[in-house]
C-alpha positions, 0 to 999 in steps of 0.5 A: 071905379072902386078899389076892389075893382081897380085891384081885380084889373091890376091882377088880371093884367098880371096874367097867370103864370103856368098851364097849372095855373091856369087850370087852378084859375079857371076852376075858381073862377067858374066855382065863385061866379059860374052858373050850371044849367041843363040845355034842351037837349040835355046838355049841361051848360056852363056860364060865367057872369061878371062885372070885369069884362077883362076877364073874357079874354084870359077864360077865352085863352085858356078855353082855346090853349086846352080845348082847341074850343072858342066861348063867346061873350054877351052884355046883360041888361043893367039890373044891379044896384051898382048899375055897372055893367054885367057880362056872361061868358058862354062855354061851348056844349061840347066840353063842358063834362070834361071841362068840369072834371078836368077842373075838379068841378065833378067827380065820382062819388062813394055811390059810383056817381058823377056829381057837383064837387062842392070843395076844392079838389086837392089835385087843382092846387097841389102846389103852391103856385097854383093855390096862389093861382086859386085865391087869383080866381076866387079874388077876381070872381067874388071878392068885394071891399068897403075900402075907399082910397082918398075920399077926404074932401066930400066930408064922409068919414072913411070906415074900417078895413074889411076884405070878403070872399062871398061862396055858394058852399060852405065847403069851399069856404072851409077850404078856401081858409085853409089855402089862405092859411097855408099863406099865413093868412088868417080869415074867419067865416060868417053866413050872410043872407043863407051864403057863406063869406070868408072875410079879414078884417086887418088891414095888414093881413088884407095888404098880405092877400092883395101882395099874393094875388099881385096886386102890388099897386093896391098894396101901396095905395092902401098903405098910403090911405092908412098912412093918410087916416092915420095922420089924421086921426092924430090931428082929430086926437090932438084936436080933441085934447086941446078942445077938452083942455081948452073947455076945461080952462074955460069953465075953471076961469068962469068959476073963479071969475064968479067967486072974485065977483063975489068978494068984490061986491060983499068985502072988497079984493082988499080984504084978501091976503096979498097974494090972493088979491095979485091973482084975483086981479090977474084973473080979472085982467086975463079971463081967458088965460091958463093957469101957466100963463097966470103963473107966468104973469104973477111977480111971486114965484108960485108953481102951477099946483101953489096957483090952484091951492090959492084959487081954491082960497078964494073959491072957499071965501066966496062960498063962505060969503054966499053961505053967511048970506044965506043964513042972515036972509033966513033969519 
């Protein structure tokens, strides 16, 4: 199960705090994940579509508590990509004008007209409790993540944080920013494939939104992946430090081993000064090593910088024994 899917769980088992609430819910829910139709016989008829089958039985509560009225549930053939099974919750006829505008879905228009509310009324989230109650909704109904917690031992790497909201308008997706601002939260909109998304991209600000839906444990299991990633991102960094160091060190000694080389074979290691002569031999004795372990194995008491200048003497030597080579074989 994924981790939006177990966190939409989590809120729903949180219930739904009060009769505006309740209101404010449905209202998102049949917004983000509804579908309007009109039947045969001229009625409009209203279907909520879902993964979340738990959901039927908060939409059934609030249905029976207001409208003294029963809506039935039925499982959809598996046609998604996710293969996951979808649900259709069915209203009953005989309340749907009035349930919609009882959830702000319709309203009079400036022409005198009964039509489909594109935004989210004011009166639906008048208070602040019931806009909390709003984003529950829209969360449950159309809310997705790439979120993965612990997938660390099939070897993929885990991706970045990112919360989404998918809309139908771009009307409730402004609206929708403003209820999550009045919660300082910020979120951007994108249009993808024709629909508007309202997303966040910080981690913080989606550990914020998950705290305000009530989904609590959520919020401590990410806190604890992003505390995984980051320990092992530190890893990853030291690791990447050593390796560098370690390649450096590798090509520098490779380097000094082939100018020693050198003036071995033309002159002799005898012919250089005392001290160039120990650390040319040191070299040889402890290819591998780093200048501190050079310098630690030296009987002069040479710095980390006087080692490097003196490589830098028999550097320039084998250079010059290449160079001298090089000339006379020209003449």
């Amino acid at each position: 199960m994924s981790f939006a899917t177990d966190a939409k769980l989590e809120v729903l088992k949180g219930g739904i705090d009060s009769d505006c609430c309740s209101i404010a819910f449905l209202s998102a829910i049949i917004k983000c994940c509804g579908e309007l139709s009109i039947s045969g016989n001229h009625k409009i008829k209203v279907e909520i579509f879902t993964e979340i089958k738990d959901l039927y039985d908060i939409v059934k509560k609030v249905i029976e508590q207001y409208y003294g009225k029963e809506c039935e549930i039925s499982i959809l053939e598996e046609t998604n990509i996710s293969k996951a099974s979808r649900y259709k919750i069915s209203l009953p006829y005989d309340i749907t004008e009035q349930l919609l505008k009882d959830l702000g879905l319709m309203g009079i228009d400036s022409d005198g007209l009964l039509g489909i509310e594109n935004g989210i009324a004011d009166f639906i989230v008048m208070d602040e409790c019931c806009k909390r109650s709003y984003i529950k909704g829209a969360f449950i109904a159309c809310a997705t993540s790439n979120i993965i917690i612990k997938n660390y031992d099939n070897g993929k790497s885990n991706s970045g944080y990112h919360l989404e909201f998918v809309f139908n308008f771009e009307k409730i997706a402004e609206d929708f920013v403003k209820l999550l601002e009045s919660f300082e939260i910020p979120a951007k909109i994108t249009i993808r494939k024709n629909a508007p998304i309202v997303y966040i991209k910080e981690y913080q600000l989606i550990c914020d939104t998950l705290a305000l839906v009530g989904a609590n444990k959520a919020v401590m299991n990410l806190q604890n992946e992003a505390a995984i990633r980051e320990v092992r991102n530190n890893v990853n960094r030291q690791n990447n430090c050593l390796n560098a160091n370690l390649n450096k060190t590798v090509k520098a000694s490779v380097k000094q081993l082939n100018a020693i080389k050198i003036i071995q074979e033309n002159i002799g290691l005898e012919s250089l000064s005392e001290g160039l002569m120990e650390l040319a031999l040191l070299r040889l004795a402890n290819p591998e090593a780093s200048l501190e372990e050079l310098r630690s194995l030296s009987s002069q008491k040479l710095t980390k910088s006087g080692i490097n200048h003196r490589f830098a003497k028999i550097l320039e030597t084998a250079n010059k024994i290449e160079k001298d080579k090089l000339r006379i074989n020209t003449l």
